[in-house]
VOPAGU-2260 file (C-alpha; in pm, 1 decimal, decimal comma):
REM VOPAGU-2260
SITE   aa  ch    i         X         Y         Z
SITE  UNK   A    0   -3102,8     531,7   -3004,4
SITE  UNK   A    1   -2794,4     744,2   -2997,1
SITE  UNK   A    2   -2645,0     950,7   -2721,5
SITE  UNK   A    3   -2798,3    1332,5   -2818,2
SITE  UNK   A    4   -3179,1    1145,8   -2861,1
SITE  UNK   A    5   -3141,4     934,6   -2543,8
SITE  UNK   A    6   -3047,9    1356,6   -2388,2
SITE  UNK   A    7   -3313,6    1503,5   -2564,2
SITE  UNK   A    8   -3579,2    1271,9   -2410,6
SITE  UNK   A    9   -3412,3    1302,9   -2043,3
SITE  UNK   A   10   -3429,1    1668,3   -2121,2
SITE  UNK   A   11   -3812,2    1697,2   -2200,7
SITE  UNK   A   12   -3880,0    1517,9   -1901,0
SITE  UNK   A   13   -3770,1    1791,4   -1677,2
SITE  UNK   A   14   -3967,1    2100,1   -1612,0
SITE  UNK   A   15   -3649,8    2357,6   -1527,0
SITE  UNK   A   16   -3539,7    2546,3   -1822,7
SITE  UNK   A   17   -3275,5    2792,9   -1860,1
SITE  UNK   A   18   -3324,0    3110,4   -2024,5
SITE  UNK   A   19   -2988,5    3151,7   -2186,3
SITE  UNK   A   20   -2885,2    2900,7   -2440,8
SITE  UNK   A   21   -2581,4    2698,6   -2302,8
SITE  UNK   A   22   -2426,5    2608,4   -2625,1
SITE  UNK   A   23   -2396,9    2957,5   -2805,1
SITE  UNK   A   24   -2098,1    3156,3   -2878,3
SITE  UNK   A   25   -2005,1    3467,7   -2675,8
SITE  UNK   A   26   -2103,3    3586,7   -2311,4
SITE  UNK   A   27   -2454,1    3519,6   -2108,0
SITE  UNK   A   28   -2588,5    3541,2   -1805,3
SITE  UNK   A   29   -2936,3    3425,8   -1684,0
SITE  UNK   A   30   -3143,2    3148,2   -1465,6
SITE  UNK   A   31   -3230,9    2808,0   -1463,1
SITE  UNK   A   32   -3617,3    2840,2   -1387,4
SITE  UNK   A   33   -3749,7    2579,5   -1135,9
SITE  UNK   A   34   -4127,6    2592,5   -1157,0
SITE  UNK   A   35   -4264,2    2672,2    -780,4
SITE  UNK   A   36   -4611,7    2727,0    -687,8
SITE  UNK   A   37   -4655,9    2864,2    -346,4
SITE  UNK   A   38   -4896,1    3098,9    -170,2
SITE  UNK   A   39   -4728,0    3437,6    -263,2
SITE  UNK   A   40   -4673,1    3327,0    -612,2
SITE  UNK   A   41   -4923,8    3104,3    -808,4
SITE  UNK   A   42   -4730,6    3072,3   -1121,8
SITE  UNK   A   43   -4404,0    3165,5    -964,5
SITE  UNK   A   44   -4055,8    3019,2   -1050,0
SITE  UNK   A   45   -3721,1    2984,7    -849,6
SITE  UNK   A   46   -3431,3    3167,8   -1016,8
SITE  UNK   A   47   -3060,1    2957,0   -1013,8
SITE  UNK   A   48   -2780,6    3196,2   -1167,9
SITE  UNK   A   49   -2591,0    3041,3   -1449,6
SITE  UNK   A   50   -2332,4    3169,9   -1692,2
SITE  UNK   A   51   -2191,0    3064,3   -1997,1
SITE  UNK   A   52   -1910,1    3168,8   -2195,5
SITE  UNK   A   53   -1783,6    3033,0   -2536,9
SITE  UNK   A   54   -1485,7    3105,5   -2740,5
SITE  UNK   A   55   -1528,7    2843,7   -3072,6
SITE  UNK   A   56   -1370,0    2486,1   -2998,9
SITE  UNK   A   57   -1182,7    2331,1   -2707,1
SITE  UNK   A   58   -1246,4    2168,3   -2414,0
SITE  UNK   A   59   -1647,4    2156,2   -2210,1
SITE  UNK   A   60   -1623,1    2230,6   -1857,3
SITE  UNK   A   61   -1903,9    2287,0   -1612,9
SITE  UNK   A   62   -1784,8    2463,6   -1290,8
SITE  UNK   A   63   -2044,8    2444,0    -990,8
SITE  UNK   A   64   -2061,6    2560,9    -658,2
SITE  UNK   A   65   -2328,7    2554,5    -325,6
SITE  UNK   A   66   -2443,9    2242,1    -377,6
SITE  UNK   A   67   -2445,3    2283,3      -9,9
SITE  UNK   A   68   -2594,7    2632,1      85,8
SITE  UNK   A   69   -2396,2    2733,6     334,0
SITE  UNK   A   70   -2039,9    2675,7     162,2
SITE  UNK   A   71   -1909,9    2998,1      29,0
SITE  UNK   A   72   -1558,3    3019,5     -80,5
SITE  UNK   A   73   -1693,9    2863,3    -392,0
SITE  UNK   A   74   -1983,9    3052,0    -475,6
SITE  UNK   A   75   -1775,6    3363,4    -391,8
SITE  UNK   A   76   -1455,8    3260,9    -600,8
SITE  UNK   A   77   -1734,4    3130,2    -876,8
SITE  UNK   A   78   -1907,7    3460,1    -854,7
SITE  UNK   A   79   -1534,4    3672,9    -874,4
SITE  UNK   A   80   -1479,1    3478,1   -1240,4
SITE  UNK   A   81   -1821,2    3520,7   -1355,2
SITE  UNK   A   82   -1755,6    3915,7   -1343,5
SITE  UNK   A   83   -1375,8    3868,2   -1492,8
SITE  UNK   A   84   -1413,4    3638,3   -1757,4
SITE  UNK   A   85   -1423,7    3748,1   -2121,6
SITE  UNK   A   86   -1475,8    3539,8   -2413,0
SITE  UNK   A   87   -1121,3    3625,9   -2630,5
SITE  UNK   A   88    -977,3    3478,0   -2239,5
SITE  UNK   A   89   -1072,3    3096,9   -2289,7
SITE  UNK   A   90   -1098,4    2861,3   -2594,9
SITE  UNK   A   91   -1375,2    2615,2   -2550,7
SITE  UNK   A   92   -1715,9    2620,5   -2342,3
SITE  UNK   A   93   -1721,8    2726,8   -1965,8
SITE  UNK   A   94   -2053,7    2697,7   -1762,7
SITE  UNK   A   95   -2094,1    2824,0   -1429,6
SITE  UNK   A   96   -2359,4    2717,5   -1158,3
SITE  UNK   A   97   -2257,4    2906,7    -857,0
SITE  UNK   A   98   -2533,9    2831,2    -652,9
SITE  UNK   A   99   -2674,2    2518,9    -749,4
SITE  UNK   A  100   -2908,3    2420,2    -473,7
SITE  UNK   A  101   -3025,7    2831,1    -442,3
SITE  UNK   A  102   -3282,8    2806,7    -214,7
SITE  UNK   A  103   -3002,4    2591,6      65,6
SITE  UNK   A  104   -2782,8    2912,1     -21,5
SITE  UNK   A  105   -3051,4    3189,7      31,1
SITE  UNK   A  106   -3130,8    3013,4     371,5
SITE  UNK   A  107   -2747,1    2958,4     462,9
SITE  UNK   A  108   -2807,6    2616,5     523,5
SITE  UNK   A  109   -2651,3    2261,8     370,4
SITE  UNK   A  110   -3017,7    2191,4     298,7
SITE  UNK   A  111   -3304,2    2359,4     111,6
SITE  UNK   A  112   -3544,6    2532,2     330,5
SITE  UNK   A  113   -3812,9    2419,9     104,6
SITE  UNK   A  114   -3801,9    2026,4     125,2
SITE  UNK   A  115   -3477,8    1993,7     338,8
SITE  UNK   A  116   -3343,8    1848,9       7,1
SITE  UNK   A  117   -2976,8    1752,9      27,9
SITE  UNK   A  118   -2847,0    1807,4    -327,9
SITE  UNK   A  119   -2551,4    1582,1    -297,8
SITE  UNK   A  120   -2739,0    1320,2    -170,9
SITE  UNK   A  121   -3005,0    1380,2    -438,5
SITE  UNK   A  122   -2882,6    1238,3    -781,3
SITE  UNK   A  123   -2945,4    1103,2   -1024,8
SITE  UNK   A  124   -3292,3    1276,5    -924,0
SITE  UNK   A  125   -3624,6    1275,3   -1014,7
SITE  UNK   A  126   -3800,7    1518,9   -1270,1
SITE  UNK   A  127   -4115,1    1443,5   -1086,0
SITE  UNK   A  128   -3997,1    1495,5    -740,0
SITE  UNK   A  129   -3924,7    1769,2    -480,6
SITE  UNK   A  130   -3792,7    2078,8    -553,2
SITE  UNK   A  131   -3423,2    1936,4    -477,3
SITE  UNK   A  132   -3465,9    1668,3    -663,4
SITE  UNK   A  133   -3590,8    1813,7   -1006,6
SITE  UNK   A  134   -3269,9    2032,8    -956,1
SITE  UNK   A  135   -3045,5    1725,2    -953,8
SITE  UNK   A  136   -3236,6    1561,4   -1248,8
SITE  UNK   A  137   -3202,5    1839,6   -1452,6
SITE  UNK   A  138   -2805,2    1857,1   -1368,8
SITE  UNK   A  139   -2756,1    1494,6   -1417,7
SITE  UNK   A  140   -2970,9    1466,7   -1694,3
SITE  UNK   A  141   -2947,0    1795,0   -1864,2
SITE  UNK   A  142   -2670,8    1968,2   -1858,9
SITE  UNK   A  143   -2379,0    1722,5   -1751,8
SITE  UNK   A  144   -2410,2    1512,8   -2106,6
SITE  UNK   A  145   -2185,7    1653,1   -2345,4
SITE  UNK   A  146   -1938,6    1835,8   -2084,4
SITE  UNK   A  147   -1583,9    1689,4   -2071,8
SITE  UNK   A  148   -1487,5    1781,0   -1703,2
SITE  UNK   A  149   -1733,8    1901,3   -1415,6
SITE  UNK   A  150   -1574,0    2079,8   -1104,6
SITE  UNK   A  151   -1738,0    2105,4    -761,2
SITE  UNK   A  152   -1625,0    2328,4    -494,1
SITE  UNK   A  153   -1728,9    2228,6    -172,1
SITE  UNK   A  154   -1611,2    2352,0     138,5
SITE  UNK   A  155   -1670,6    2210,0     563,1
SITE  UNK   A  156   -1992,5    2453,4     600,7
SITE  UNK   A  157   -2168,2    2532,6     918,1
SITE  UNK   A  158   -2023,3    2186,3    1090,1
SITE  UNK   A  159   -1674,6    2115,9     971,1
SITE  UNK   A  160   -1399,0    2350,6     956,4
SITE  UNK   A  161   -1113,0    2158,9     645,9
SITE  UNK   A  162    -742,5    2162,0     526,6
SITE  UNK   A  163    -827,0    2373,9     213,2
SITE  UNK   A  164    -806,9    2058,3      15,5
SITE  UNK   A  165    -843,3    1915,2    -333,1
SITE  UNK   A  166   -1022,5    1606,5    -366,0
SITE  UNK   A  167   -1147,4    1370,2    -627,2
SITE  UNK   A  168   -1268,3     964,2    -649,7
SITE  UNK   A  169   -1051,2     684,0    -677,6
SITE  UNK   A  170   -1089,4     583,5   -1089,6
SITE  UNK   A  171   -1047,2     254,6   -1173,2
SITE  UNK   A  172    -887,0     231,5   -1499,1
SITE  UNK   A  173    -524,9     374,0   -1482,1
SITE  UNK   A  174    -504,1     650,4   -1754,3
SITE  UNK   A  175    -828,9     818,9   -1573,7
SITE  UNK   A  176    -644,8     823,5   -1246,9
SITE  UNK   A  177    -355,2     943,6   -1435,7
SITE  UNK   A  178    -524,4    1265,8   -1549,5
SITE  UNK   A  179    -764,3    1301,0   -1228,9
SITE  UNK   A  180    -422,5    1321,3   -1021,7
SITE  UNK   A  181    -273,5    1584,3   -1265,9
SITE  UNK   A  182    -581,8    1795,5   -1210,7
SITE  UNK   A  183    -532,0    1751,1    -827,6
SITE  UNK   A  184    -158,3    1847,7    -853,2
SITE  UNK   A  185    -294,7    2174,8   -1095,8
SITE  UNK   A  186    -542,7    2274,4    -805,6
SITE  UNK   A  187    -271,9    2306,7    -607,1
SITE  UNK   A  188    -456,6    2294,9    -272,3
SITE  UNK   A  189    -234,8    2275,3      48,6
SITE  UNK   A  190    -387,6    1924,4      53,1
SITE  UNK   A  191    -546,0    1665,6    -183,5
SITE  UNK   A  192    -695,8    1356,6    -155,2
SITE  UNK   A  193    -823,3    1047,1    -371,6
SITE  UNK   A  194   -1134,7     900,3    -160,6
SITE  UNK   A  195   -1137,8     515,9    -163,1
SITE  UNK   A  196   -1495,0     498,1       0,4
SITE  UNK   A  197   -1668,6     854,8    -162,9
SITE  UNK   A  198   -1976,0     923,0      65,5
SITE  UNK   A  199   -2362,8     941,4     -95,5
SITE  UNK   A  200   -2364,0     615,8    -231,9
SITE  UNK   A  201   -2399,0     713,4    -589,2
SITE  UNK   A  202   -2586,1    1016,3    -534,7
SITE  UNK   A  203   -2342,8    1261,4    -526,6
SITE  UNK   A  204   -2222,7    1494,6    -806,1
SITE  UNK   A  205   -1910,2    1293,6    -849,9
SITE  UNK   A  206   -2182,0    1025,1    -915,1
SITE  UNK   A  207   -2355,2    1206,0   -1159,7
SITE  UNK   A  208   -2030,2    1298,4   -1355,4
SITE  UNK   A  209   -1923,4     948,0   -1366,4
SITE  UNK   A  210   -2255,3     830,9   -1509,1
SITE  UNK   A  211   -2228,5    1063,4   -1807,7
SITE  UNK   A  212   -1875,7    1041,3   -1865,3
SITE  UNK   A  213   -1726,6    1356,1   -1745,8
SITE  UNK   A  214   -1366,3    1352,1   -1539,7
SITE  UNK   A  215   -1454,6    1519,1   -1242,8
SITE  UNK   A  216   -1262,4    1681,1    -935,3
SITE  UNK   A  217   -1366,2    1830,5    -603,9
SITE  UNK   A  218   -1256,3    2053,7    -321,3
SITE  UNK   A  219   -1293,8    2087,2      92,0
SITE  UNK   A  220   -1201,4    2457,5      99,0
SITE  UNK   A  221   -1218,4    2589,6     448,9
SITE  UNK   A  222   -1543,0    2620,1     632,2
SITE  UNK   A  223   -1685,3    2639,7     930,3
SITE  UNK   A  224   -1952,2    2905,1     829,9
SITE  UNK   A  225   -1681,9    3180,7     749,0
SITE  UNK   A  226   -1435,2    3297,8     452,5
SITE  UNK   A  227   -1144,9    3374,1     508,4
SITE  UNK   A  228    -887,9    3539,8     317,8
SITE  UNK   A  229    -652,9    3212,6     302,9
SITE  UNK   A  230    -947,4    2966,9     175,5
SITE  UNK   A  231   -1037,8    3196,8     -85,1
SITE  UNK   A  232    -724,9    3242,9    -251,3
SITE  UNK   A  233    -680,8    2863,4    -239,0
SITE  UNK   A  234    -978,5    2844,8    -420,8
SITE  UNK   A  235    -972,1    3133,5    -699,8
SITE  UNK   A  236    -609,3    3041,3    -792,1
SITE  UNK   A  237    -677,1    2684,8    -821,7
SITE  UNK   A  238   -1038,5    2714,8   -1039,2
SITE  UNK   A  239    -761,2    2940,6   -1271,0
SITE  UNK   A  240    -502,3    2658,0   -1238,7
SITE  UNK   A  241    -750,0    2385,9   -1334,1
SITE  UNK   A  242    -914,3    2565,9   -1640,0
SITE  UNK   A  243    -554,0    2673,7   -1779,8
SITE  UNK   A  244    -488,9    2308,2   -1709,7
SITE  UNK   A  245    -747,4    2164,5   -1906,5
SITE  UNK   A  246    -647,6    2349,3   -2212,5
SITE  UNK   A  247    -961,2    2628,9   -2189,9
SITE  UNK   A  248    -804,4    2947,2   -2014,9
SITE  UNK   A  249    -593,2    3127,2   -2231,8
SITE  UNK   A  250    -252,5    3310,8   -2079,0
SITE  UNK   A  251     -72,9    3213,1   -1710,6
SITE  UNK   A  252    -194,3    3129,9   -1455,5
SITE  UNK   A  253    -105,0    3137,8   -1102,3
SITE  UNK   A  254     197,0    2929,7   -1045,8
SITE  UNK   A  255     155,6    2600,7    -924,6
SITE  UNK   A  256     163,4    2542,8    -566,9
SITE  UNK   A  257     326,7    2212,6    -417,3
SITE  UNK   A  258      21,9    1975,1    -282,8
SITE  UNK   A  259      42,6    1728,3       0,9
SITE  UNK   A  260    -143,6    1380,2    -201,5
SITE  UNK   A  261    -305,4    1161,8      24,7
SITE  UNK   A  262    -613,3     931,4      93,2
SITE  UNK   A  263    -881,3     913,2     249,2
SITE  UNK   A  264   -1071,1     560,9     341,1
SITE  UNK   A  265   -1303,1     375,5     478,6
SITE  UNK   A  266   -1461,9     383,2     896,2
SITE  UNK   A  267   -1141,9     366,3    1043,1
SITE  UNK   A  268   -1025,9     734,5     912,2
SITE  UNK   A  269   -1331,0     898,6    1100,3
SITE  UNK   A  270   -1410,1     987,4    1475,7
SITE  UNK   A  271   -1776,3    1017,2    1547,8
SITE  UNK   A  272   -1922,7    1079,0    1871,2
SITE  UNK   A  273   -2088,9     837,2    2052,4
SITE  UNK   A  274   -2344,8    1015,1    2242,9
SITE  UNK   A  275   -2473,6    1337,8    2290,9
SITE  UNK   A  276   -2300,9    1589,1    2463,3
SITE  UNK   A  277   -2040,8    1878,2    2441,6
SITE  UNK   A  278   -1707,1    1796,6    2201,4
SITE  UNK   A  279   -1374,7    1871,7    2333,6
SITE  UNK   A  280   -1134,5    1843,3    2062,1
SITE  UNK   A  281    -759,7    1728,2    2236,1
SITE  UNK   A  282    -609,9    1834,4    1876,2
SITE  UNK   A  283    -669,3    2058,0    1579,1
SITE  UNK   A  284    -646,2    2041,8    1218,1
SITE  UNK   A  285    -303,1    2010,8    1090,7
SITE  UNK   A  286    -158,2    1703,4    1354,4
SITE  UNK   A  287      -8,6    1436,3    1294,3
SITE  UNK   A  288    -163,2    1158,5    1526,0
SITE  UNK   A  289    -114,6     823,1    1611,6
SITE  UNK   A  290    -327,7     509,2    1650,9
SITE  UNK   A  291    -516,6     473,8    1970,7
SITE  UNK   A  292    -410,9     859,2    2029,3
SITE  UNK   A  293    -690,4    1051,4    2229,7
SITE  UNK   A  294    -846,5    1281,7    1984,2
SITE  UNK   A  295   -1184,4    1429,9    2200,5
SITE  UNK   A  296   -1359,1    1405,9    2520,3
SITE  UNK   A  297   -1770,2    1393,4    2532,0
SITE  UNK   A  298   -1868,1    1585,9    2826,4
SITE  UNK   A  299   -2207,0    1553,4    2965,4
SITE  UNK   A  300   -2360,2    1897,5    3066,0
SITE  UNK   A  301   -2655,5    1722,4    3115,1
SITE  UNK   A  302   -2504,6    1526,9    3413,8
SITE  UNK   A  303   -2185,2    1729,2    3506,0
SITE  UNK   A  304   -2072,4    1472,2    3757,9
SITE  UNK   A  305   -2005,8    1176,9    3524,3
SITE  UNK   A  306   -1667,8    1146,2    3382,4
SITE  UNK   A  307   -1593,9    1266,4    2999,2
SITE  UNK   A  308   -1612,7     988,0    2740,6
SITE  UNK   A  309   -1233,9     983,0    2567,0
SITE  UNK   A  310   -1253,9     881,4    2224,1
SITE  UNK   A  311    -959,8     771,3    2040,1
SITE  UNK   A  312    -828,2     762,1    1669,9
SITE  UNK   A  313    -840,7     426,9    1472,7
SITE  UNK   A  314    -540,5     483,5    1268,1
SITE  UNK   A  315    -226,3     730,4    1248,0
SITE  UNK   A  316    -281,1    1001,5     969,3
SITE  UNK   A  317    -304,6    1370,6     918,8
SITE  UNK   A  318    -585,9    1552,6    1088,8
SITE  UNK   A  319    -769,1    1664,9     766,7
SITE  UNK   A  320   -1122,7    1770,4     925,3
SITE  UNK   A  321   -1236,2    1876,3    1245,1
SITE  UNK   A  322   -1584,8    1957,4    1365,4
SITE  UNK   A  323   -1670,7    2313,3    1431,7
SITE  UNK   A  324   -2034,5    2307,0    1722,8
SITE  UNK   A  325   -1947,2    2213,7    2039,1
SITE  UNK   A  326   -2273,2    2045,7    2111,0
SITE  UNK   A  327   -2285,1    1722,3    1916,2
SITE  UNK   A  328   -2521,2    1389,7    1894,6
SITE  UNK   A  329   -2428,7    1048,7    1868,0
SITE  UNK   A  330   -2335,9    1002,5    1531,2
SITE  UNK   A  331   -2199,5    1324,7    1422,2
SITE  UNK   A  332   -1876,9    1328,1    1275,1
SITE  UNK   A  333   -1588,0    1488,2    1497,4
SITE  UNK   A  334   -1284,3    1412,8    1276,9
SITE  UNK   A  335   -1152,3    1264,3     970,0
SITE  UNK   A  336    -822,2    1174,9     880,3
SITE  UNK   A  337    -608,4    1153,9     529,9
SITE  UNK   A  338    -303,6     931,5     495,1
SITE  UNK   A  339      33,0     960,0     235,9
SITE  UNK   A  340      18,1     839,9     -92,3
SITE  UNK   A  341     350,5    1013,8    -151,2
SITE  UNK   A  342     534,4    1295,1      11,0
């Protein structure tokens, strides 16, 4: 069976459709249609914004954004080249998904209000599942085949507060790793890292792009429930960066900016809490730190007599990520840490 049959019969499985045709020549806006049959609407559908824009032959890129809800330097930055683009700008194919798990973002929450669905914990999905999961089927399944690079703009959210940072998967074969640094370099992020030990388990995004062949880069770009003028620019220059990069955006683009390359691995890089309390942090994004250096104090409103639990950092490394509530369970993460691959 060859590669477009084996799509086409993913692609029938899936109920979503969109109502623009992703392939065509020119300029279109529209929705992916996820069937939804609730109380106020019997035969109702939810509506995910998508774009595409096509200017003959060159490169396939897919740019996404909120596949967490409440991450918004993306799906703003998304949104700001939606409305600039023009077809004579770009050579190629350019798809944008600026709100890919829509109902998280309408709520303003990592997860969808509707089934709590985590969308990057949700591939390679289900076309028989919950709502979440029929939206990562029909990405993974869908629309990914055929694309040559897939971008994902992430940022900290509601909980974690970042570096604006570049970041991307640890390839195994040398040439890949070759070109997925060059796009981190292009970004141009204050900070970028390869992750040894990606997070999901294969059910990410990342995942999803690595299953059907498509070289794909992320980003951490602020958070902590805000935008800010700082994390935005990061992020609009560098999505203008990495699609003059890859050959589709005609013209200059922003100069290059110098990025700090590092890495991010396994336990050992993170701080969690170990019970539930109130988190003091003792430093703030941006230190340097060293191993066995105290990096937060658990205080126990509950009891306000005992003593603060002092927890410590594993490893020296740059303070990449840093918890943004206060109030925090056992478990939650309070920190993680990047280390030099070259200064």
């Amino acid at each position: 069976m060859s590669t477009d049959s084996r799509t086409a019969d993913f692609s029938a499985l899936s109920r979503l459709t969109a109502d623009i045709d992703l392939t065509a020549e020119g300029k279109a806006t529209g929705f992916v249609r996820v069937p939804h049959s609730v109380h106020r609407s019997a035969y109702g559908w939810i509506p995910i914004p998508i774009m595409r824009i096509r200017n003959g032959e060159g490169p396939s890129v897919l740019m996404q954004a909120g596949n967490h809800g409440d991450e918004w330097e993306g799906q703003i930055g998304l949104g700001n080249l939606i409305r600039a683009l023009r077809p004579q700008d770009i050579k190629g194919r350019l798809v944008i998904l600026p709100s890919a798990n829509f109902p998280a973002a309408m709520a303003g929450q990592r997860t969808s209000p509707i089934d709590d669905g985590n969308l990057n914990r949700s591939f390679p999905g289900n076309p028989e599942g919950s709502v979440t999961q029929q939206i990562a089927y029909w990405i993974e399944h869908a629309l990914l085949p055929g694309f040559d690079y897939g971008f994902d703009f992430h940022s900290g959210g509601s909980s974690l507060t970042y570096i604006p940072s570049a970041l991307a998967a640890r390839q195994d074969d040398p040439a890949r790793m070759t070109r997925v640094t060059g796009m981190l370099k292009a970004f141009g992020a204050p900070v970028s890292y390869v992750a040894s030990t990606p997070q999901g388990g294969g059910r990410t995004f990342t995942s999803a792009c690595y299953r059907q062949g498509v070289l794909s880069m992320g980003t951490e770009l602020g958070g902590g429930g805000l935008v800010t003028p700082g994390s935005l620019k990061v992020a609009e220059d560098g999505m203008r960066r990495l699609l003059a990069h890859v050959g589709l955006l005609k013209g200059a683009a922003p100069a290059p900016t110098p990025t700090r390359l590092t890495e991010v691995g396994g336990d050992d890089y993170y701080v969690y809490a170990s019970d539930g309390g109130l988190f003091e942090p003792l430093v703030d994004l941006g230190a340097e730190v060293a191993a066995g250096q105290p990096a937060a104090r658990i205080h126990f409103h509950h009891t306000p007599w005992r003593e603060p639990e002092i927890l410590t950092f594993k490893r020296a490394g740059l303070v990449l990520c840093k918890r943004v509530p206060a109030r925090c369970e056992r478990g939650d993460c309070l920190f993680h840490l990047a280390t030099d691959i070259e200064r």
